[in-house]
C-alpha positions as CSV (number, residue, x, y, z in Angstrom):
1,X,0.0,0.0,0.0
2,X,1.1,3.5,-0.7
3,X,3.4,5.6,2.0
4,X,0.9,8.0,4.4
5,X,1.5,11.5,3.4
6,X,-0.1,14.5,1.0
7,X,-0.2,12.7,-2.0
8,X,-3.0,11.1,-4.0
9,X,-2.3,7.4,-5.6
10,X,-3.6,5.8,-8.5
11,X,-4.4,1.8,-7.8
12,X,-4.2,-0.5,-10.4
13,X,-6.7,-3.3,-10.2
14,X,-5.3,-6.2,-12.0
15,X,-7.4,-8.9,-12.4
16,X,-5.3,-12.3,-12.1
17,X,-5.4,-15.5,-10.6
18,X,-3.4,-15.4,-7.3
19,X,-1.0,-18.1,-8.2
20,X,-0.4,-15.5,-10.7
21,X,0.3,-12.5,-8.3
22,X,4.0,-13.0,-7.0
23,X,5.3,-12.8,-11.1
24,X,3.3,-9.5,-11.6
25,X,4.6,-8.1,-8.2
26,X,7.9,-8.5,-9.5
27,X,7.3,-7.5,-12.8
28,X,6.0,-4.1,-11.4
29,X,8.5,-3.6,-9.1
30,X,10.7,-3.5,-12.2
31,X,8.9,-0.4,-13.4
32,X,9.1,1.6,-9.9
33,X,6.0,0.4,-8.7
34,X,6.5,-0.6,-5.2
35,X,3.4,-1.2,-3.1
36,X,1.1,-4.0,-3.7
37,X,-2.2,-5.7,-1.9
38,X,-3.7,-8.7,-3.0
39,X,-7.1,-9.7,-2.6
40,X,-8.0,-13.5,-4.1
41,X,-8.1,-13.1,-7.6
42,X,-7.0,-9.3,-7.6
43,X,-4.0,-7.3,-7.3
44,X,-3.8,-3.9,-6.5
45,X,-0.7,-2.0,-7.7
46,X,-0.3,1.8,-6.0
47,X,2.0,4.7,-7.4
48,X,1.7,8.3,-6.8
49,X,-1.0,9.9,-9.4
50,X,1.5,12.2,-11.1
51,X,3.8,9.2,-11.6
52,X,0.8,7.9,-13.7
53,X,1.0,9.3,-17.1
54,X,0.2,7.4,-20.9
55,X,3.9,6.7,-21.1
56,X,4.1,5.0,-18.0
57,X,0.9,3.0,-18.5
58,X,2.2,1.9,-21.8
59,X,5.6,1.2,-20.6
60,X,3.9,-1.2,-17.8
61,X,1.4,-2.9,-21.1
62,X,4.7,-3.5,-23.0
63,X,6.5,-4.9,-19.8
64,X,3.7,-7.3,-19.2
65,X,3.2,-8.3,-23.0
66,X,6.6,-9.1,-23.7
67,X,6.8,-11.3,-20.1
68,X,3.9,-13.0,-19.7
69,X,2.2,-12.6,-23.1
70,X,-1.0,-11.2,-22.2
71,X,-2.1,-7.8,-20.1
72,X,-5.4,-9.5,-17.6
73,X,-8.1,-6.5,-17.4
74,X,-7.0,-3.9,-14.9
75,X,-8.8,-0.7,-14.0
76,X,-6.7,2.7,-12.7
77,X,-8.6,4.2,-10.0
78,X,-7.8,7.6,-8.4
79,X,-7.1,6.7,-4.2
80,X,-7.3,10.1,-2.4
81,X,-4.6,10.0,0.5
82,X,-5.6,8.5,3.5
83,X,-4.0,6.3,6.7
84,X,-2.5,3.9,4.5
85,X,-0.5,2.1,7.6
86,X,-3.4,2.0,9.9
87,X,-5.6,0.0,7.6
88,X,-2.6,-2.4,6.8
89,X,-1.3,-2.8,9.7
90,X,-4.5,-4.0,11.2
91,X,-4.3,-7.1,9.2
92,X,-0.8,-8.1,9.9
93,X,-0.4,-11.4,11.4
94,X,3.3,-12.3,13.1
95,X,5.6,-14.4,11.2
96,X,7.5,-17.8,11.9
97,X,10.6,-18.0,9.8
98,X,11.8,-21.2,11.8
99,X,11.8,-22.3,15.3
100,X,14.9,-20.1,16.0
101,X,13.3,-17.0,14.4
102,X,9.8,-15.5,14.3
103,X,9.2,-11.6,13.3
104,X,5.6,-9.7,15.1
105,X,4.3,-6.2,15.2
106,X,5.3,-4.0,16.9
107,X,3.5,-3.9,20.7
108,X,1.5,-7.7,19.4
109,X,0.6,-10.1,22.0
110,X,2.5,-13.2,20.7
111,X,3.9,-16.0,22.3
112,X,7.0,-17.3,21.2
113,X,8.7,-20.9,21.3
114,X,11.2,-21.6,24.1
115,X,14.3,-20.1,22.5
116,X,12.7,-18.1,19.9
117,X,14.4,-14.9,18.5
118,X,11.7,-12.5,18.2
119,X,12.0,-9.5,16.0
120,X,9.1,-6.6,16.4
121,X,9.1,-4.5,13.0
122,X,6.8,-1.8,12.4
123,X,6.7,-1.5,8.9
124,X,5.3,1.3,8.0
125,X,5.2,0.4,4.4
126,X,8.7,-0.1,3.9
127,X,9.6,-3.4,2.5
128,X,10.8,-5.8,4.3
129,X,8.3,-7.5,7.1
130,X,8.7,-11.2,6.3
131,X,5.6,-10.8,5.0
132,X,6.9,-11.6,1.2
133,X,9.1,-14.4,0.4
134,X,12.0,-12.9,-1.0
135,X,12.8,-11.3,2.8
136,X,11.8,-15.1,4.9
137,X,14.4,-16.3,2.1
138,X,16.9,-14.0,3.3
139,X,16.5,-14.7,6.5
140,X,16.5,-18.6,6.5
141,X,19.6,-18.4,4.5
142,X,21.0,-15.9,7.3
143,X,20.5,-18.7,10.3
144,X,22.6,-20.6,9.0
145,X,25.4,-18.5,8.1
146,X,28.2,-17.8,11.1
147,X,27.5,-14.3,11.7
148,X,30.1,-13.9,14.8
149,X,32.5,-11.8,13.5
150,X,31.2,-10.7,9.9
151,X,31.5,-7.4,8.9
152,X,28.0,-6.8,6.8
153,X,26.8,-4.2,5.0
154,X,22.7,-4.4,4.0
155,X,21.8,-2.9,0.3
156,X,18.0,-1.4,0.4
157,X,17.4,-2.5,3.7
158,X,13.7,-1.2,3.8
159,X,12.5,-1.6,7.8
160,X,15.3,-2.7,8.6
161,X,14.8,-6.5,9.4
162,X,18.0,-8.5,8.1
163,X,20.4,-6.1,9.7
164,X,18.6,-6.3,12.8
165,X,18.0,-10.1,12.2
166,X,21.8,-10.3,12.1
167,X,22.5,-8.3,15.0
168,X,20.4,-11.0,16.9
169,X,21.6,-14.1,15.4
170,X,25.3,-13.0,16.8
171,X,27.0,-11.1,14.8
172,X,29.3,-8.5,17.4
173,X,30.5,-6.1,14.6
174,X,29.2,-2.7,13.4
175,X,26.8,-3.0,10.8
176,X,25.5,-0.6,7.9
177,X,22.6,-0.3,6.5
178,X,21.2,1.8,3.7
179,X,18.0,2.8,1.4
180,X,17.4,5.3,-1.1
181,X,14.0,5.8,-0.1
182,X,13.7,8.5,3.6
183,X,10.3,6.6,4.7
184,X,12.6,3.5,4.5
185,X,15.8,5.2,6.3
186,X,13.3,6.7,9.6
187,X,11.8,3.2,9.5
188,X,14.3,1.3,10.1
189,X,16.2,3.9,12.6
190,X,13.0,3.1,14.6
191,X,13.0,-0.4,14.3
192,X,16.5,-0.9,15.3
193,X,15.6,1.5,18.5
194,X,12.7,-1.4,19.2
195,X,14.9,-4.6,19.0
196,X,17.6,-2.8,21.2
197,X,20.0,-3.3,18.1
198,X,23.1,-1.4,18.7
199,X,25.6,-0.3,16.3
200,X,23.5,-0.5,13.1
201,X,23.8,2.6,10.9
202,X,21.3,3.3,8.5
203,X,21.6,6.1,5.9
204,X,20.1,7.4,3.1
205,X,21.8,6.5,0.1
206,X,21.3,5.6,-3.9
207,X,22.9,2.0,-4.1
208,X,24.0,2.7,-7.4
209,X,25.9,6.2,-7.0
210,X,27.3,6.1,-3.7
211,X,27.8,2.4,-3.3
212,X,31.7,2.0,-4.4
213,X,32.6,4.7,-2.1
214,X,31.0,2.8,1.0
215,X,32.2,-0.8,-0.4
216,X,36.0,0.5,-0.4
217,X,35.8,0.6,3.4
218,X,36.0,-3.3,3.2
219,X,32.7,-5.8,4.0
220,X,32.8,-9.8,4.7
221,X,28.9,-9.9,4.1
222,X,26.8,-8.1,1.1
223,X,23.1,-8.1,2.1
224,X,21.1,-7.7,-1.2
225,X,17.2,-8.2,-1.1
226,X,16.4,-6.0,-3.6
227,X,15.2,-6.7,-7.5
228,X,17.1,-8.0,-11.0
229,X,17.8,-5.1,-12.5
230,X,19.4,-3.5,-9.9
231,X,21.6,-6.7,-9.1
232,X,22.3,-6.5,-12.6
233,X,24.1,-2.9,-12.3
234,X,25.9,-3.3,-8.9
235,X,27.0,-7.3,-8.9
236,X,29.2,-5.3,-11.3
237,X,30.7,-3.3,-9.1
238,X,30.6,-5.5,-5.9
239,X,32.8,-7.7,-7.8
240,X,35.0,-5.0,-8.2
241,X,35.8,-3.0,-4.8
242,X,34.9,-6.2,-2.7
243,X,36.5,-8.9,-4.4
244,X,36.6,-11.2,-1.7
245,X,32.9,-10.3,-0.2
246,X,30.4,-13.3,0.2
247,X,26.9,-12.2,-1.3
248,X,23.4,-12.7,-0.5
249,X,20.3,-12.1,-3.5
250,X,17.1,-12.3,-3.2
251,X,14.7,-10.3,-5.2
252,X,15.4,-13.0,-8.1
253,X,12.4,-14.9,-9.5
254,X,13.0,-18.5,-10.6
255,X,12.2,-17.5,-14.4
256,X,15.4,-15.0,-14.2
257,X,17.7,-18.3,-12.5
258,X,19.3,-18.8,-15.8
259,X,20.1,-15.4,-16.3
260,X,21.6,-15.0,-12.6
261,X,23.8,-17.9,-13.6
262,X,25.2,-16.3,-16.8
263,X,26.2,-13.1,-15.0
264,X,27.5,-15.5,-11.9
265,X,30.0,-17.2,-14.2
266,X,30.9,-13.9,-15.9
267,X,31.8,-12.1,-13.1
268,X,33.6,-15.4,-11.6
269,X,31.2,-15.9,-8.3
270,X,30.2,-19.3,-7.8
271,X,26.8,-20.6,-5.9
272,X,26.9,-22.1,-2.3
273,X,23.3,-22.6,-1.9
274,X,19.7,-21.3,-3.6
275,X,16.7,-21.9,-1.9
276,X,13.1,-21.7,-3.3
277,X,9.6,-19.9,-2.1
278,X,6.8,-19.4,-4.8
279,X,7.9,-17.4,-7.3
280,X,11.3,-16.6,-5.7
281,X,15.0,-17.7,-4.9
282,X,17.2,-16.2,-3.0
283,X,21.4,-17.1,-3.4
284,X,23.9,-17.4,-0.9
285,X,27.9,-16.6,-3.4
286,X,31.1,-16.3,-3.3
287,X,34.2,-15.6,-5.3
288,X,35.8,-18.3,-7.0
């Protein structure tokens, strides 16, 4: 669902099977479009209404032409602004990742399993509540890493959640965090604050403009949930200024697997582990 705010959003009613709605989600989130609901056999899509224009719309028909082969019926409907988070956040349920790991709402009544790492997120529309599968993919991979004494660094990291998540699965070493979107950056300062997370920093950054300058300070760990096409600009230059750097991806959708092996074997990483949820995969890699 759209940020709270001034502006006014247009929705995007797709009408599409719900096996069908993790492909589109990503498809969309290709073309900017970042906030999503899904009701049974509808998806709703959300930009801001002067991002809507005929070029965009056509841009998104062409998109889904050339991917899936047909455009389902869809209606744009003007949303005047409203409490967005309020009315989503109502619904949210918590989340068991594993036995070791379970994510909640904020101030939820939850009980967890003896042993149970709990992580309260209020997710104020940023990405990243373990409510989609790319960010549970993350995560499982992430138990069973040895965190101890990695020094991470977490690329569009939305509320928050996977550098907190490592902070509590034992990693002792500062970590940094960044997002290029503000709502994002004040979201996950607050979430961090909730889990008693020390020595995260989280700034507002563009991944691809500013990112070689932070790489050069030298990371074990590269945290990247994000989406294909920006993999497919900064792998680049990961490669490059942290040669030695152990990656995580997710944002990857099974159909793009052979393409994310292709630009594995040019840029000379090679794949520990993929893992599998719906539409998605995420990849734990390393140099070869």
């Amino acid at each position: 669902m759209p940020q709270p705010g001034t502006h006014h959003y247009i929705e995007l009613a797709f009408e599409t099977s719900a096996s069908l709605h993790e492909l589109y989600i990503a498809l969309l989130i290709g073309e900017g479009i970042e906030y999503f609901q899904e009701e049974d056999n509808m998806l709703l899509a959300y930009l801001p209404e002067t991002e809507w224009t005929e070029e965009r719309e056509q841009s998104i028909r062409t998109l889904l032409m050339e991917r899936i082969g047909t455009i389902p019926p869809y209606k744009a409907n003007f949303m005047a602004d409203r409490n967005w988070n309020a009315e989503w956040e109502a619904h949210l349920q918590p989340i068991e990742i594993s036995d070791r790991l379970l994510i909640v709402q904020k101030n939820k009544e939850i009980t967890a399993k003896p042993g149970q790492i709990v992580i309260e997120i209020n997710p104020k529309m940023s990405f990243g509540t373990g409510y989609h599968a790319t960010t549970r993919l993350m995560l499982k991979q992430m138990e069973a890493l040895y965190l101890k004494d990695k020094k991470i660094i977490d690329i569009g990291t939305g509320t928050g959640v996977l550098a907190i998540a490592a902070r509590k699965l034992g990693n002792n070493n500062p970590i940094f965090a960044f997002d290029n979107n503000a709502w994002s950056v004040e979201n996950a300062i607050e979430n961090i604050k909730e889990n008693n997370a020390p020595d995260i920093t989280i700034e507002l950054l563009d991944a691809e403009e500013e990112l070689i300058v932070k790489l050069q300070q030298g990371y074990d760990l590269i945290l990247a949930n994000i989406n294909k096409n920006v993999i497919d600009r900064i792998l680049p230059v990961i490669r490059k200024y942290t040669p030695q750097a152990t990656v995580l991806l997710s944002g990857i959708l099974v159909y793009d697997e052979p393409w994310l092996k292709k630009l594995l074997k040019r840029l000379s990483y090679e794949i520990v582990q993929t893992i599998y949820e719906d539409e998605w995969l995420s990849s734990l890699i390393r140099p070869k």
